[in-house]
C-alpha positions in Angstrom: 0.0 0.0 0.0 1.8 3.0 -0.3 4.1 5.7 -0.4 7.4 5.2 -1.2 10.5 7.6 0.0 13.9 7.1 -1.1 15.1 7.7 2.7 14.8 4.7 4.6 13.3 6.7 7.5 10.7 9.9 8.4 11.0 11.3 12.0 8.1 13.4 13.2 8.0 14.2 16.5 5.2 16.3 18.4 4.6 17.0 22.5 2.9 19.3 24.3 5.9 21.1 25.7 9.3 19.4 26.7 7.8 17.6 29.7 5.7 15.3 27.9 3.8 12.5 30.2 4.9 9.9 27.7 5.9 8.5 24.8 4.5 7.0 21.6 7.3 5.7 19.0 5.5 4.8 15.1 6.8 2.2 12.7 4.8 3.3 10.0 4.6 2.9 6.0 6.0 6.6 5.0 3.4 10.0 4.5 0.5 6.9 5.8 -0.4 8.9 9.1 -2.3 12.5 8.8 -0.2 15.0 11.2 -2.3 17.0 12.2 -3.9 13.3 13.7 -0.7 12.8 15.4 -0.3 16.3 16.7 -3.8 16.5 18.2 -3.2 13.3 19.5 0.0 14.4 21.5 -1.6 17.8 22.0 -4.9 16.0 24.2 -2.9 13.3 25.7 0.2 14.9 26.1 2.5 12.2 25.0 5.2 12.9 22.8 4.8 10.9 19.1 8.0 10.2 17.3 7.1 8.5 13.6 9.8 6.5 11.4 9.0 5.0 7.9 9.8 1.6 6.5 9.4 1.6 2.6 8.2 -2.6 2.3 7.0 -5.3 4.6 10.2 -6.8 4.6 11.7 -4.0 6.2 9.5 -4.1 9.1 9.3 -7.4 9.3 13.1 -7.8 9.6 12.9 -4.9 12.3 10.2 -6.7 14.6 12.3 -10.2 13.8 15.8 -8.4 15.3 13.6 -8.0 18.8 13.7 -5.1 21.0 12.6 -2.8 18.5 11.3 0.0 20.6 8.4 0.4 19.1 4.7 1.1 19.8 2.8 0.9 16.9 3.3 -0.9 13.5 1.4 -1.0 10.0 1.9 -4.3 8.3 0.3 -5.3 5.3 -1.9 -8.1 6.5 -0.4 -11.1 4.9 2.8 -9.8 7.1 0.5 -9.6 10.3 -0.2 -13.0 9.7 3.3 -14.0 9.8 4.2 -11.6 13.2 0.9 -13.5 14.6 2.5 -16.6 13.7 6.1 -16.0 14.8 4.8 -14.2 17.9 6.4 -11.0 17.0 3.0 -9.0 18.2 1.2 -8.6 21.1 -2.5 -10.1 21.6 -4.1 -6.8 22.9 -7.5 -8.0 22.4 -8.5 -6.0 19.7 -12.2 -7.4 19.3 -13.3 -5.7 23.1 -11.9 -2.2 21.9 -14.3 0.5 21.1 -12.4 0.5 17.8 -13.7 -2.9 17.0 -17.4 -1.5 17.3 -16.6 0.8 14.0 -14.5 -1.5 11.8 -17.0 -1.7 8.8 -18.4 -5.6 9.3 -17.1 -6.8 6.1 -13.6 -6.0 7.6 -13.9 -7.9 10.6 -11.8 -11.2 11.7 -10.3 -11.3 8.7 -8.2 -15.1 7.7 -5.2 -13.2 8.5 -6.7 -12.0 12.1 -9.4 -14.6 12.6 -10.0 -13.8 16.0 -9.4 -9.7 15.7 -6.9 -10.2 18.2 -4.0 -8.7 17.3 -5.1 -5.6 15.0 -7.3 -2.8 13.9 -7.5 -2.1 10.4 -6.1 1.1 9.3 -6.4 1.8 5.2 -6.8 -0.6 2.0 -6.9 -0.4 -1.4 -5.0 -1.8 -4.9 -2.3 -2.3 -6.9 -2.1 -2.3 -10.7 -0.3 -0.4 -13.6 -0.5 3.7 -13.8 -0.3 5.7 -17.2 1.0 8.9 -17.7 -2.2 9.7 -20.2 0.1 12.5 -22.2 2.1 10.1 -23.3 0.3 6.9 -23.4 -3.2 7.0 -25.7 -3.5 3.0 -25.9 -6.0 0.7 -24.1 -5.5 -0.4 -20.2 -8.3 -2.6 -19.6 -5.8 -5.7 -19.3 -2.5 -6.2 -18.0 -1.5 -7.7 -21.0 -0.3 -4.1 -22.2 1.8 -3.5 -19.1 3.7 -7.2 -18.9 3.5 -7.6 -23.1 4.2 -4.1 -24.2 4.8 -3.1 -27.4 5.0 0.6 -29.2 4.4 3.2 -27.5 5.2 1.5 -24.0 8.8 -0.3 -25.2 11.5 1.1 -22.8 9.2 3.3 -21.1 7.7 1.0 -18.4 8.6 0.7 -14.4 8.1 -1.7 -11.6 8.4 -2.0 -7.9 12.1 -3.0 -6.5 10.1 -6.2 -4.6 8.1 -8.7 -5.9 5.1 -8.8 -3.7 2.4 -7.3 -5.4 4.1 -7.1 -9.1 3.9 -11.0 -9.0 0.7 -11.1 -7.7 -0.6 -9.1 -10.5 1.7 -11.4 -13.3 0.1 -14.0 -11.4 -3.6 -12.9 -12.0 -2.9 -11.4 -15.8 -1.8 -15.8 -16.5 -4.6 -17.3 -13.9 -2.0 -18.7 -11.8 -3.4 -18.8 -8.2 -1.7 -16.8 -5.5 0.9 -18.8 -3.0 1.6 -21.7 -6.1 3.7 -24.2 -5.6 4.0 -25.6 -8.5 7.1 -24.6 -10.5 5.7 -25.1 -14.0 3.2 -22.2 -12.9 6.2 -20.2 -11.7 8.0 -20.8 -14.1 5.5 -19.1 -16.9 5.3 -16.5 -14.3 9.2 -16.1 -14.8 9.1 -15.9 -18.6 6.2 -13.3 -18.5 8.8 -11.0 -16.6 11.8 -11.5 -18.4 10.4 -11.2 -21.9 9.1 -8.0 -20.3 12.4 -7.5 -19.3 14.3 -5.3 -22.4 11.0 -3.2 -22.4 11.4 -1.8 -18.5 13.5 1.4 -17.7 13.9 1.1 -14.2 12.9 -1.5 -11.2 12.2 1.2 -8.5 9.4 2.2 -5.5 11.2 5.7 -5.0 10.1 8.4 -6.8 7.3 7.0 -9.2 5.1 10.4 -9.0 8.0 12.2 -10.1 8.7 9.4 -13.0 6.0 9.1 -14.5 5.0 13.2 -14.5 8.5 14.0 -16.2 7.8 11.2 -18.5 10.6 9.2 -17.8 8.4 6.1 -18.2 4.9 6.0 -19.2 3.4 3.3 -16.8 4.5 2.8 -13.6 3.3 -0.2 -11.3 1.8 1.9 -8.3 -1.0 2.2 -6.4 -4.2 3.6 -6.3 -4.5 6.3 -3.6 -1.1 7.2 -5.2 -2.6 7.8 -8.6 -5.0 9.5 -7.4 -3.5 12.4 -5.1 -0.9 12.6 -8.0 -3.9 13.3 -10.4 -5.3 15.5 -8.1 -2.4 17.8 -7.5 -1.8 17.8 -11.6 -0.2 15.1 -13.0 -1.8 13.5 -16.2 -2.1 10.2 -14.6 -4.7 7.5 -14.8 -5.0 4.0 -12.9 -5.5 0.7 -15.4 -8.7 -0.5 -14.4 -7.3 -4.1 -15.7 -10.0 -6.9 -16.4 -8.2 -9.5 -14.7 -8.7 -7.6 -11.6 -6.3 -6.0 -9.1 -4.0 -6.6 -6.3 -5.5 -5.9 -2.6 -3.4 -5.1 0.4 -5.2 -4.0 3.8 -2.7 -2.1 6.5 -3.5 -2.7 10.0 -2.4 -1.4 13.7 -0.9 -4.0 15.4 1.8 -3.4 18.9 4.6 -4.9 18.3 6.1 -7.3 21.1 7.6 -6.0 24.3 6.3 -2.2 23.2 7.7 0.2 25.5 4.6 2.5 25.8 1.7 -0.4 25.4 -1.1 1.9 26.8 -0.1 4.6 24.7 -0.5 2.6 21.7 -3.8 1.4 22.9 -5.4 5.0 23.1 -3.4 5.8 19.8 -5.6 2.7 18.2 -8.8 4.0 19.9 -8.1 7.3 18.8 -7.4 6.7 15.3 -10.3 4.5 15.0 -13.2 7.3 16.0 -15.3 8.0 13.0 -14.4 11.5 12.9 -10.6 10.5 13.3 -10.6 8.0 10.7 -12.3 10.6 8.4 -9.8 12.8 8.2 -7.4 9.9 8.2 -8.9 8.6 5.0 -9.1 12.1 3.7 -5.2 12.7 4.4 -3.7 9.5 3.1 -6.5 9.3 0.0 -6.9 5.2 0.5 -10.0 3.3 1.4 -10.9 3.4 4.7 -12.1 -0.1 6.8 -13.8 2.1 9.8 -16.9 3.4 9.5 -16.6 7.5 8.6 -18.7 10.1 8.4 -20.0 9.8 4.7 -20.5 13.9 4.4 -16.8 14.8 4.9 -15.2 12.1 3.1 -13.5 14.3 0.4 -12.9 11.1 -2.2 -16.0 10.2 -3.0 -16.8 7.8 -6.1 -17.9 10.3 -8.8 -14.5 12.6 -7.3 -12.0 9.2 -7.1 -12.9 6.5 -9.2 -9.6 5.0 -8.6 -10.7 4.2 -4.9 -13.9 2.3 -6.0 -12.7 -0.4 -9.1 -15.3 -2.5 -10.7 -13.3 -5.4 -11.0 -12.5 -8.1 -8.5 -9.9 -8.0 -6.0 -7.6 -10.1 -4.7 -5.6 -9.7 -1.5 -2.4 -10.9 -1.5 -2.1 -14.0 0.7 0.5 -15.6 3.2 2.5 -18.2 1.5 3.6 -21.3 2.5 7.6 -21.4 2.7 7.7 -23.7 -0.4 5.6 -21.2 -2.5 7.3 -17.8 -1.1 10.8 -19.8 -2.0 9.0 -19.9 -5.3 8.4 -16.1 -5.6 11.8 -15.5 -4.2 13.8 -17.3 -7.1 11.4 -15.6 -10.1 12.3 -12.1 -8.5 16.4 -13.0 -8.3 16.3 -14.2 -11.7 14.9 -11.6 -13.0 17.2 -9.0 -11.5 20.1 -10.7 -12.3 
């Protein structure tokens, strides 16, 4: 889900004065969290927030794995969660008897990768898929088929993310392989999709893709939807490729990582975030999908104002693999960079 900085970290930090009552420290994806959220919640608490960005669920993942991280809060992508549930890396804060439970829309709750709603709150969600800059591209985009097979207009002028999560996912979807296969002949036409694809891409990157694609460097960019949109909104002649094969899903949650420092912190941060008001404007700040209820009269991206929010085409959330299938995904993604 996301946006991408080239710096490996962000530090905000807000208090009420220099005798703060406490502390909150944020493991965040970068620009995910409104500040003017963080700053009212220092303000009325008077806890001092400091906020760090991690630019992929590896990163984090890697950070929680290393122990004694410091931190308070995460954001994983939920087929991470499931693995920090799973290796223990996150604290069972009994999510389901928070008031922030009470206004996670119902089709969001107690999800496969939190069955039990015990160890998250959901935070934003949307898609993944192929983004044009519509000056220079004039060509169809209801298929990824002209994003993985390009031809024309598109040869030498196309980009992809540095890791293969969701750019895999979405091979796998264009060739109706399923996600998490273990089968190597499935892989393996995954594989030849992306390195016949290969001679046509200009740069295997997740820094700077708003600035690529408005200067024209490349003419689609793999990104993702609340992206697009903001980049569109603030200018840039970009469109999201509402592909017929559908699109990837992610859904970022709050989770508290194990041994947080400032464990009740985190929990009023989770119940503050998770107000309808609060997650309005939190919705309205990072311009993704929002799994709380909000109030419907100030959300400011509406359908008719960001189609890119509400696709008509199915989506499919990327799952947690087995270790034989992620060892799959893992060798496609070397060989191709190689």
């Amino acid at each position: 889900m996301k946006t991408y900085l080239a710096a490996t970290a962000l530090a905000l930090c807000f208090a009420t004065g220099a005798q703060a009552a406490g502390e909150l420290n944020i493991y965040a994806w970068a620009e995910s969290i409104s500040p003017a959220l963080i700053e009212k919640f220092s303000k009325e608490n008077d806890v001092k927030v400091n906020v760090d960005s991690f630019t992929s669920n590896e990163d984090l993942l890697t950070k929680l794995q290393a122990g004694s991280s410091g931190y308070d809060i995460a954001t994983p992508s939920q087929h991470f969660l499931r693995v920090m549930i799973d290796e223990g890396l996150i604290e069972n804060f009994e999510a389901s008897k928070l008031k922030a439970y009470e206004n996670i829309e119902e089709k969001w709750r107690n999800q496969w990768w939190d069955e039990q709603q015990a160890y998250s709150i959901p935070l934003a969600y949307g898609t993944a898929g192929f983004v044009v800059n519509t000056d220079q591209y004039k060509g169809p985009t209801d298929s990824f088929k002209y994003f993985f097979e390009p031809d024309g207009e598109l040869k030498g002028k196309i980009a992809l993310l540095s890791y293969p999560d969701e750019v895999i996912g979405a091979a796998q979807l264009y060739l109706g392989v399923p996600f998490c296969s273990e089968d190597q002949a499935e892989m393996k036409k995954v594989l030849d999709l992306l390195m016949a694809q290969k001679p046509a891409v200009a740069a295997y990157s997740s820094d700077n893709i708003a600035s690529r694609l408005a200067s024209g460097e490349v003419s689609a960019h793999f990104w993702w939807d609340g992206d697009s949109l903001k980049a569109r909104k603030a200018g840039s002649p970009v469109s999201l490729a509402i592909t017929k094969e559908g699109l990837v899903g992610w859904m970022d949650s709050l989770v508290i990582p194990k041994g947080a420092p400032n464990r009740d912190n985190a929990l009023k941060f989770i119940e503050f975030l998770s107000t309808q008001e609060n997650a309005t404007e939190q919705m309205n700040f990072y311009a993704h999908s929002s799994p709380m209820k909000v109030v419907q009269e100030k959300v400011t991206y509406t359908k008719d104002k960001a189609p890119e929010l509400y696709p008509d085409v199915p989506i499919t959330f990327s799952r947690t693999c087995s270790a034989a299938a992620q060892d799959l995904v893992t060798r496609v993604w070397t060989q191709l960079l190689q």
